[in-house]
MIBAMAR-357928 format. One record per atom (N, C-alpha, C, CB): residue number from 1; atom name; x, y, z. Coordinates in pm, whole numbers, padded with zeros to 5 digits. Glycine has a CB too. Layout:
<nodes>
<node marmar="NUM" lotor="CA" c1="X" c2="Y" c3="Z"/>
...
</nodes>
This chain:
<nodes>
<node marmar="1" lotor="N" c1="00302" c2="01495" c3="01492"/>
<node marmar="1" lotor="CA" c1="00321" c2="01576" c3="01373"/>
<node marmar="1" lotor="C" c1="00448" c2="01534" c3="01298"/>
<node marmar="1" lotor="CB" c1="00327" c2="01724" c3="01410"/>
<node marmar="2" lotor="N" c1="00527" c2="01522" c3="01407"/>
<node marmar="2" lotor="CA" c1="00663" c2="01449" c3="01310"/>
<node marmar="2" lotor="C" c1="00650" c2="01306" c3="01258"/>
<node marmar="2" lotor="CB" c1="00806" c2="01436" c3="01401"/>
<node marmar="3" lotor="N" c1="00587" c2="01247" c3="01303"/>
<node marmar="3" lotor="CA" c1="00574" c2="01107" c3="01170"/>
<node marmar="3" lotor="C" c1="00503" c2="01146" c3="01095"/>
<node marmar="3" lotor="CB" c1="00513" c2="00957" c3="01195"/>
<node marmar="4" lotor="N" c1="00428" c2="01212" c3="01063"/>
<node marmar="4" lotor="CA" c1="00318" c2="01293" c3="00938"/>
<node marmar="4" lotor="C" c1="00432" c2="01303" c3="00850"/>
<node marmar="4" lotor="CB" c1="00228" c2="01473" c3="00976"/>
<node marmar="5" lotor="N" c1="00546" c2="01430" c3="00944"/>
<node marmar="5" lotor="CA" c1="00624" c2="01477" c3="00828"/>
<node marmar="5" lotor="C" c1="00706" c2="01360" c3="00738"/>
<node marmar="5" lotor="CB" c1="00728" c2="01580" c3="00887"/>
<node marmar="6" lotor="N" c1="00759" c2="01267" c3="00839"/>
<node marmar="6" lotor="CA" c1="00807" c2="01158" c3="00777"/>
<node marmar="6" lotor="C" c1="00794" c2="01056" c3="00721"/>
<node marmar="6" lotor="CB" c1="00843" c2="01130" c3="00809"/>
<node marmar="7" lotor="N" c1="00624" c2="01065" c3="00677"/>
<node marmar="7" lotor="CA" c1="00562" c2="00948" c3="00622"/>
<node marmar="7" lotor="C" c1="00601" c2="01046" c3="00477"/>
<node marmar="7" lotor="CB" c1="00375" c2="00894" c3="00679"/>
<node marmar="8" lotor="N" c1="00550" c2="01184" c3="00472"/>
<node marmar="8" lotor="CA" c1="00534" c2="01235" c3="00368"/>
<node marmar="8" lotor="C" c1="00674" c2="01238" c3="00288"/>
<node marmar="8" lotor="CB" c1="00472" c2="01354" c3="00395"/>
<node marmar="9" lotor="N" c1="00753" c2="01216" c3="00346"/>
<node marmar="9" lotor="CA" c1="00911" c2="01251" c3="00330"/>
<node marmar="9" lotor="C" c1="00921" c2="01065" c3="00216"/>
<node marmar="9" lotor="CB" c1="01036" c2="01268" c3="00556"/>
<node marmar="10" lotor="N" c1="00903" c2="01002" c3="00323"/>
<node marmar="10" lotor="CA" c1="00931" c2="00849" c3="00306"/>
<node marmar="10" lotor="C" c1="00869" c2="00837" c3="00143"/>
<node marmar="10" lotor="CB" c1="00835" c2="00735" c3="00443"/>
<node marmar="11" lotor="N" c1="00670" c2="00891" c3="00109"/>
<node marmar="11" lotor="CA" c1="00667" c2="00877" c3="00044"/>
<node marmar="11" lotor="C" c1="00678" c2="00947" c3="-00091"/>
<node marmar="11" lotor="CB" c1="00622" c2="00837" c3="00081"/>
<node marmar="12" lotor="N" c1="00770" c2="01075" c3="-00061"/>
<node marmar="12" lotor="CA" c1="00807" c2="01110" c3="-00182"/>
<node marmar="12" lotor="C" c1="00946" c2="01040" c3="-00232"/>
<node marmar="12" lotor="CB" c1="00812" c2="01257" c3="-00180"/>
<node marmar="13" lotor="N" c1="00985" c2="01005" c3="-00134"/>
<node marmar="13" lotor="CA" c1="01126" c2="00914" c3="-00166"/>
<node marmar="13" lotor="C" c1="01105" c2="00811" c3="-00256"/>
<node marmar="13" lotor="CB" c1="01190" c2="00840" c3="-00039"/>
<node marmar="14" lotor="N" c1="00927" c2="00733" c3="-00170"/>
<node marmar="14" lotor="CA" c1="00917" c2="00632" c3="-00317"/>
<node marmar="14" lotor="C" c1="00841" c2="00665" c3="-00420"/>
<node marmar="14" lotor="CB" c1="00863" c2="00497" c3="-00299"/>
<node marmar="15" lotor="N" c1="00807" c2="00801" c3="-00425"/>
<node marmar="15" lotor="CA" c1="00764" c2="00845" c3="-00601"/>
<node marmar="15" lotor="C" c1="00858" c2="00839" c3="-00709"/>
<node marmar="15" lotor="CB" c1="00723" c2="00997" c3="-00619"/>
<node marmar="16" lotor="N" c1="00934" c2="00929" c3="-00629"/>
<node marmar="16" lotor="CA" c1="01114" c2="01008" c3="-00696"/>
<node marmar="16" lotor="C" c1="01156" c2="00861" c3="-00718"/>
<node marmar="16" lotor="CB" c1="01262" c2="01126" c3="-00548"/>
<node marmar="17" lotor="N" c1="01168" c2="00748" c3="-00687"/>
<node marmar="17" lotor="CA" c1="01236" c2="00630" c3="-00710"/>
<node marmar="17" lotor="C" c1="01200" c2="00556" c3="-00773"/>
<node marmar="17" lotor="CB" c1="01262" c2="00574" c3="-00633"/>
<node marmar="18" lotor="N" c1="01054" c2="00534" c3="-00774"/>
<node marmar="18" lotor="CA" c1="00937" c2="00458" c3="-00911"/>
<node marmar="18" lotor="C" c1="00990" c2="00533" c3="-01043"/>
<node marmar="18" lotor="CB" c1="00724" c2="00508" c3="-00890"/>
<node marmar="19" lotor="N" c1="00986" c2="00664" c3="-01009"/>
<node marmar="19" lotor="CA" c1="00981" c2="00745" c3="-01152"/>
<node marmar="19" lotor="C" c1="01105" c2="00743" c3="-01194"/>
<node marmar="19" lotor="CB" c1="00931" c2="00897" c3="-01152"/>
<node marmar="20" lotor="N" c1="01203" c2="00748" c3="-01148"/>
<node marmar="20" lotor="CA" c1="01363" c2="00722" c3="-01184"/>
<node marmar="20" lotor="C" c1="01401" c2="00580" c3="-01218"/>
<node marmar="20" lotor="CB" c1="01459" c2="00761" c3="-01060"/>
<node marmar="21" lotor="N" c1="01322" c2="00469" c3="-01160"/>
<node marmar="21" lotor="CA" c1="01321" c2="00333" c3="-01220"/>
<node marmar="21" lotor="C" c1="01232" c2="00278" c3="-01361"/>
<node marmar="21" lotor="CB" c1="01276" c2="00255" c3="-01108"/>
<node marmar="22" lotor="N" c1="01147" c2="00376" c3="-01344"/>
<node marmar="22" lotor="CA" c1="01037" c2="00382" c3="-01436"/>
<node marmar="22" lotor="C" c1="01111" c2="00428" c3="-01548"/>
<node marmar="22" lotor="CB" c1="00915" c2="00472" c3="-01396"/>
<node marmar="23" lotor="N" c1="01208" c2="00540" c3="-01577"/>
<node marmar="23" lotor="CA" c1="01293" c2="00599" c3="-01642"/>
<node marmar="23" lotor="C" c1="01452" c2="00524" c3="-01670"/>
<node marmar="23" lotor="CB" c1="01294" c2="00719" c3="-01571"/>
<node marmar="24" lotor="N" c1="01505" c2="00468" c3="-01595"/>
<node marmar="24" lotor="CA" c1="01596" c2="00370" c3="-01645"/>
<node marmar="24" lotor="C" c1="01551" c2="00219" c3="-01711"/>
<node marmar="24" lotor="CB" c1="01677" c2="00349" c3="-01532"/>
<node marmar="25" lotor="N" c1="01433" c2="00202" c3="-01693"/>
<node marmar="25" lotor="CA" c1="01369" c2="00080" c3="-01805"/>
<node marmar="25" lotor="C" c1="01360" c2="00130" c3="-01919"/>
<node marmar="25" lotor="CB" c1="01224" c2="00021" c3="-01781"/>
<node marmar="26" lotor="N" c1="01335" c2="00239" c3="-01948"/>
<node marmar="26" lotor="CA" c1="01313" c2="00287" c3="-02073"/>
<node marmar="26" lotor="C" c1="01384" c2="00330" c3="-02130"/>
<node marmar="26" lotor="CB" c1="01246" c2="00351" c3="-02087"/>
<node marmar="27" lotor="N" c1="01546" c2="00332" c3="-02077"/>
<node marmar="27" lotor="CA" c1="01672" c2="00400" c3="-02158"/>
<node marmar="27" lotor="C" c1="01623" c2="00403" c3="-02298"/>
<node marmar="27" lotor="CB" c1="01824" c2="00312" c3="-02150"/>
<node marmar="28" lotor="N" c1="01712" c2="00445" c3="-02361"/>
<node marmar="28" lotor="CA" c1="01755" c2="00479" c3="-02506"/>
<node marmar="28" lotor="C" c1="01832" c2="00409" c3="-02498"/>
<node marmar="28" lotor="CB" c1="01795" c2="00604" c3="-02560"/>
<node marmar="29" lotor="N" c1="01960" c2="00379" c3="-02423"/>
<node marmar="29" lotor="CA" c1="02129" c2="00306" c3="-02446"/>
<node marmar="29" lotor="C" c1="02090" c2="00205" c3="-02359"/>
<node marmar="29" lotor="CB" c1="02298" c2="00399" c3="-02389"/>
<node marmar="30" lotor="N" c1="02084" c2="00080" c3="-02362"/>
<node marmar="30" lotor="CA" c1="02057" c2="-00054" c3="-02279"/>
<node marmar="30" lotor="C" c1="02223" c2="-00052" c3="-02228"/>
<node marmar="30" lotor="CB" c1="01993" c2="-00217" c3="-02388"/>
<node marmar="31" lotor="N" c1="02314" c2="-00013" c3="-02327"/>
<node marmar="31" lotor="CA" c1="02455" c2="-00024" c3="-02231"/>
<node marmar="31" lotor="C" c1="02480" c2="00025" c3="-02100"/>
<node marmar="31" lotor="CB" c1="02557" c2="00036" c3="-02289"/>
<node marmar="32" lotor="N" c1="02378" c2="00177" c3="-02113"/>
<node marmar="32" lotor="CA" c1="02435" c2="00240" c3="-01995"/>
<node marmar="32" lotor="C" c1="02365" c2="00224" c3="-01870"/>
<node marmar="32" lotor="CB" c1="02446" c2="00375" c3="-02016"/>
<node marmar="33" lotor="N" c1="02379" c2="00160" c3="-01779"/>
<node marmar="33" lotor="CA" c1="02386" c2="00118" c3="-01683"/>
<node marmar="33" lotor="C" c1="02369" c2="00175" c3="-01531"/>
<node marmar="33" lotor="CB" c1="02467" c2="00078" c3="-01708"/>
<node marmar="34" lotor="N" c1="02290" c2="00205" c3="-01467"/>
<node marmar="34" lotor="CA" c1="02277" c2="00292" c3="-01364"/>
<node marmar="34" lotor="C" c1="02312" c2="00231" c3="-01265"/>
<node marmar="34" lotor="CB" c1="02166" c2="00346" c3="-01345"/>
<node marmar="35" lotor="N" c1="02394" c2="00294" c3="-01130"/>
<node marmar="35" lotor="CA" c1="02450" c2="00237" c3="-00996"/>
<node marmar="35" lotor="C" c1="02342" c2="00241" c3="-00890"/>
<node marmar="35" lotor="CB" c1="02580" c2="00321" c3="-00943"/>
<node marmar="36" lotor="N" c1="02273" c2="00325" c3="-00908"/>
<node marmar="36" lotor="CA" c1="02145" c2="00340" c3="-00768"/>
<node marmar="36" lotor="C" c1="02052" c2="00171" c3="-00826"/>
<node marmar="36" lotor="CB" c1="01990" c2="00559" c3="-00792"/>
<node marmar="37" lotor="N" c1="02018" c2="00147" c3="-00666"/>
<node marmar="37" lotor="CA" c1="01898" c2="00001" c3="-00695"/>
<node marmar="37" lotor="C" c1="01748" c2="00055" c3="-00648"/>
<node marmar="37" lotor="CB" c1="01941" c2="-00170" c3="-00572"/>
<node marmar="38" lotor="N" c1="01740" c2="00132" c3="-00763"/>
<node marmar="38" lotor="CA" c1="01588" c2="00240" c3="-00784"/>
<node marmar="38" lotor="C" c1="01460" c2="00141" c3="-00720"/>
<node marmar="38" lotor="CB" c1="01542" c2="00283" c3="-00997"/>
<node marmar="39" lotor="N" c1="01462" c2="00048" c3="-00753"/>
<node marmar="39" lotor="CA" c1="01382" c2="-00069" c3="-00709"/>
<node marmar="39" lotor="C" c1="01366" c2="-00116" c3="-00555"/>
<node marmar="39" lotor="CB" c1="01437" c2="-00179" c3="-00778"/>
<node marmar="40" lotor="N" c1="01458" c2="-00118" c3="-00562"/>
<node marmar="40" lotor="CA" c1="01477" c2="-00179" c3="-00340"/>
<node marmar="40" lotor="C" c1="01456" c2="-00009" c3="-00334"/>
<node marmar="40" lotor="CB" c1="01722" c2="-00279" c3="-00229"/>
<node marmar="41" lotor="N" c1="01479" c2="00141" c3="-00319"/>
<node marmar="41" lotor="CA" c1="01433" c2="00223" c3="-00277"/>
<node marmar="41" lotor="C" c1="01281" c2="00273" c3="-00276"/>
<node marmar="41" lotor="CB" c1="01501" c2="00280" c3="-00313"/>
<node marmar="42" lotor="N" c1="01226" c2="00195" c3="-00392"/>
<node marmar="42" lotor="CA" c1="01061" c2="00231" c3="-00393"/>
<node marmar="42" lotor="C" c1="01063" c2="00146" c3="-00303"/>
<node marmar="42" lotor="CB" c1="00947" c2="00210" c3="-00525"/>
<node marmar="43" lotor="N" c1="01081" c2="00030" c3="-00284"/>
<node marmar="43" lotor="CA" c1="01028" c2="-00094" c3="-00181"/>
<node marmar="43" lotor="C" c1="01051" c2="-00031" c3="-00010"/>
<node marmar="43" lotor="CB" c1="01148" c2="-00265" c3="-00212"/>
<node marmar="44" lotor="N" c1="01160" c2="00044" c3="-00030"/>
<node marmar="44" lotor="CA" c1="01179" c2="00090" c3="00118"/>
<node marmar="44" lotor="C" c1="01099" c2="00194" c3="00134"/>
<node marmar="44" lotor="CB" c1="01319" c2="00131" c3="00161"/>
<node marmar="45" lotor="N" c1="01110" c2="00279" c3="00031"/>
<node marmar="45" lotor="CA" c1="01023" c2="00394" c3="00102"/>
<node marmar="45" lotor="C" c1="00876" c2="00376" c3="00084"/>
<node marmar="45" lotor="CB" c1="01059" c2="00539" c3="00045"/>
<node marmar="46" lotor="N" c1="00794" c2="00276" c3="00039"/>
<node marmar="46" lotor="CA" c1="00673" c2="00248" c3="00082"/>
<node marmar="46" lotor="C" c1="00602" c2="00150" c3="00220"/>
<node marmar="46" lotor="CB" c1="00641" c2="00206" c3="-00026"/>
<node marmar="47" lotor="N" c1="00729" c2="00111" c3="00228"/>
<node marmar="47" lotor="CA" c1="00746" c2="00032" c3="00368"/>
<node marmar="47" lotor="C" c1="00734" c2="00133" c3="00488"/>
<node marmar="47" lotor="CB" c1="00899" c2="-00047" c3="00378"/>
<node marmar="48" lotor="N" c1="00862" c2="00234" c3="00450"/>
<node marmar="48" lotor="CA" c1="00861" c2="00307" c3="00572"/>
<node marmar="48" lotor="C" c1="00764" c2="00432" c3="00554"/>
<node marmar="48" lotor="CB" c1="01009" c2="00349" c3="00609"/>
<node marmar="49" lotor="N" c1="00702" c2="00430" c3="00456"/>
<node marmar="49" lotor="CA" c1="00579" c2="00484" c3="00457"/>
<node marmar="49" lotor="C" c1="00425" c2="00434" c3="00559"/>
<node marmar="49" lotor="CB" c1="00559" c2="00468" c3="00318"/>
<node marmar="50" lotor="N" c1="00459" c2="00343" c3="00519"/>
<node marmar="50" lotor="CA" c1="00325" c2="00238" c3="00586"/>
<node marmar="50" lotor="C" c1="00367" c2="00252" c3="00699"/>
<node marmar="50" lotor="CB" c1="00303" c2="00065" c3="00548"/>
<node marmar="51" lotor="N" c1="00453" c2="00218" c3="00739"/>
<node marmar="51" lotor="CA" c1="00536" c2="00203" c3="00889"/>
<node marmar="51" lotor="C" c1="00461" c2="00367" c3="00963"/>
<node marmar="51" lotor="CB" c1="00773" c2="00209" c3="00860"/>
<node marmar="52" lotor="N" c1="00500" c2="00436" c3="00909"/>
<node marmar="52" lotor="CA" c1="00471" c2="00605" c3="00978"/>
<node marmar="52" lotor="C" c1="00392" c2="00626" c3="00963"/>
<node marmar="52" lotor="CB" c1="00521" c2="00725" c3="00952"/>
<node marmar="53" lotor="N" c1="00282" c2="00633" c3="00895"/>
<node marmar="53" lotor="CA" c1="00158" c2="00638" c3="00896"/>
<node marmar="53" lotor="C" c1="00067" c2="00562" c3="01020"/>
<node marmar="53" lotor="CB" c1="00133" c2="00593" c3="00770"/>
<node marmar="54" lotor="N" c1="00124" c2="00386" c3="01027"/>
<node marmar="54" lotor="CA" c1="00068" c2="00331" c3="01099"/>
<node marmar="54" lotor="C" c1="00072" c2="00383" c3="01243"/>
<node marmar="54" lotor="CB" c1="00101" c2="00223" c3="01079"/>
<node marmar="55" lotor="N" c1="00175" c2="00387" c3="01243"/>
<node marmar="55" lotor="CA" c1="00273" c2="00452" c3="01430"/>
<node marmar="55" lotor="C" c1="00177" c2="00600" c3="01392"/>
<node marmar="55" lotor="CB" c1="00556" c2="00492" c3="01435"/>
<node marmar="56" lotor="N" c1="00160" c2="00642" c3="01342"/>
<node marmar="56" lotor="CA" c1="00100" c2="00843" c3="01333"/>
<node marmar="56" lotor="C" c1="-00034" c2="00833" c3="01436"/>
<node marmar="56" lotor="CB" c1="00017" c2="00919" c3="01111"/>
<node marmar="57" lotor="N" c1="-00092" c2="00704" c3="01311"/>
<node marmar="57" lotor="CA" c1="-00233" c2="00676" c3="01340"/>
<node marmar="57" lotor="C" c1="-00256" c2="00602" c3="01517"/>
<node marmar="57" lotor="CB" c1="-00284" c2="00558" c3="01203"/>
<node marmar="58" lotor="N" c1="-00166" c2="00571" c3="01588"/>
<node marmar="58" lotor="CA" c1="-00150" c2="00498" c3="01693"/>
<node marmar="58" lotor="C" c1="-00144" c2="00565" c3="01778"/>
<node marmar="58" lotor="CB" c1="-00067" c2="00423" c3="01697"/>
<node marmar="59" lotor="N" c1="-00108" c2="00686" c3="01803"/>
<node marmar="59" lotor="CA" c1="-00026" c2="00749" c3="01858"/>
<node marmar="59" lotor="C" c1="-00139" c2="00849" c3="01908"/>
<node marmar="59" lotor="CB" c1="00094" c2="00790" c3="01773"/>
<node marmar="60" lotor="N" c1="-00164" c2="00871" c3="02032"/>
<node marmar="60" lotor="CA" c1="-00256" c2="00976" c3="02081"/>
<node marmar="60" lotor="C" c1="-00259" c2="01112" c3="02063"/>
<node marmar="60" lotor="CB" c1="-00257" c2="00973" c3="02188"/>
<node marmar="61" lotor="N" c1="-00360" c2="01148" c3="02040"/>
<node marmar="61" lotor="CA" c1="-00406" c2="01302" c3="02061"/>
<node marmar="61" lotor="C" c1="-00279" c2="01395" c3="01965"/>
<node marmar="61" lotor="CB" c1="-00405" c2="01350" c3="02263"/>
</nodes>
């Protein structure tokens, strides 16, 4: 049950991070400049999505 929770966790991490990268491409101000790397966080949290899901699905009874 707990990798369930943490797949679900993982992949709202990479919604929230698509959509916040999805949203700094589209600034209004090209100057302003964001510090988070929105990009490597979708990449991780669909990884460690896949990852927990796979191990969920493995995992007996």
């Amino acid at each position: 049950m707990q990798l369930w929770t943490m797949a679900g966790a993982s992949a709202a991490l990479a919604a929230f991070s698509s959509f916040a990268d999805w949203k700094r491409q589209r600034r209004s101000d090209p100057d302003r400049v964001g510090f988070m790397p929105w990009t490597s966080l979708s990449l991780i949290g669909i990884v460690a999505t896949m990852i927990f899901i796979a191990l969920a699905l493995k995992m007996p009874g």
